[in-house]
ROGULUM-899785 format. One record per residue (C-alpha): z, y, x. Coordinates in steps of 0.25 Angstrom, whole numbers, plus 5000, padded with zeros to 4 digits. Each point is the difference from the previous one (the first is absolute). Layout:
BEGIN
ZYX;...
//
This chain:
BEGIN
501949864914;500149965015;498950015011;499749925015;500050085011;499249965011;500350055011;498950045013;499549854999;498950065009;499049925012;500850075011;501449954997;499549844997;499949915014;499050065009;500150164996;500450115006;501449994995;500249864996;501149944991;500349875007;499449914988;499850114991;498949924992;500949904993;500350124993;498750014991;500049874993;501550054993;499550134999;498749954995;500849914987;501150124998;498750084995;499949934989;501650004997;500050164998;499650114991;499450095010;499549965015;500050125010;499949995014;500350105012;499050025011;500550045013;498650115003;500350075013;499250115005;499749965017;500850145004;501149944993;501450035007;500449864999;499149945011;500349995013;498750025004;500150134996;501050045009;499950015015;500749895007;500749954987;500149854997;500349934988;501250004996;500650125005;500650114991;499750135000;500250124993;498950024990;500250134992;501549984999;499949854998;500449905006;498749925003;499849865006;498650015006;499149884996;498549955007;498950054991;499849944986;499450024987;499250115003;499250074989;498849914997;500249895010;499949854997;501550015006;500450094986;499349914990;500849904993;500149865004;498749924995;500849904992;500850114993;499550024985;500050145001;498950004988;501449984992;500650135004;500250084991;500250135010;499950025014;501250105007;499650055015;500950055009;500150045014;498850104999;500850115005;499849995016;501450065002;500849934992;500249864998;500149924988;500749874997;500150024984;499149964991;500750134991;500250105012;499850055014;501249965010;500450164997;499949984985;499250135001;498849944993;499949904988;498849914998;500049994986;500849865001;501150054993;499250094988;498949874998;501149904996;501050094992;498750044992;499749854996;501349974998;500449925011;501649975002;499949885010;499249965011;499949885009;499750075014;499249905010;499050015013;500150045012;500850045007;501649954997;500550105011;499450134997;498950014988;500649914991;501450035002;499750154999;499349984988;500949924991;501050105005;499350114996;499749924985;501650004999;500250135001;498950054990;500449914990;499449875002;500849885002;499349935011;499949845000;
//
């Protein structure tokens, strides 16, 4: 069995959010005809709290970009984005997320960050990633979205080293 993984393809990464992936949206019409190539579609969903650690904004005279020490973590502060419930966190319009067959949050721990679609950047909590795809089966997974550098990156690591080999 092998399953998509789409990662944070969320409103605040696309051109014009909060934390925008320099053409971000050419993603969706691939993603959007991978869907159809796979056994299982789940996507991850970056879902911040607006305490989260990770902002800037919620540290006096921080700016984006800075590391700090969050926890015992290293911890690259970003601007605000995909806050709980905000148009920023909803996945892009175009996406057909009606083909997901779950939805993995992450990040909703205000102090601690997560990059991973399977774990917090401590890898002291899972988010069920891992347990979903091991009890359908899944042995391969094509990891796509958003974005290369951080999410994705983290993510189809993480599938290596559960188990899954990551396309």
């Amino acid at each position: 069995m092998n399953a998509l993984i789409v990662v944070d393809v969320q409103n605040d990464f696309l051109p014009g959010g909060a934390l925008a992936v320099a053409d971000g949206d050419a993603v969706i019409p691939v993603i959007n005809r991978l869907m159809g190539e796979h056994d299982f579609v789940v996507a991850t969903q970056d879902w911040h709290p607006a305490d989260h650690g990770s902002f800037a904004a919620n540290h006096p005279a921080a700016n984006p970009g800075e590391v700090i020490d969050l926890n015992g973590h290293d911890q690259i502060l970003w601007p605000v984005h995909c806050v709980q419930g905000s148009i920023g966190a909803e996945f892009a319009g175009k996406l057909d997320e009606h083909k997901f067959d779950a939805i993995f949050q992450k990040g909703t721990n205000p102090e601690i960050d997560s990059y991973s679609g399977f774990y917090d950047n401590g890898r002291r909590k899972s988010t069920g990633l891992a347990e979903w795809l091991r009890d359908r089966g899944v042995t391969h997974v094509t990891v796509v979205g958003l974005a290369t550098d951080y999410c994705v990156r983290f993510t189809a690591e993480d599938a290596a080293s559960e188990g899954s080999a990551p396309r």
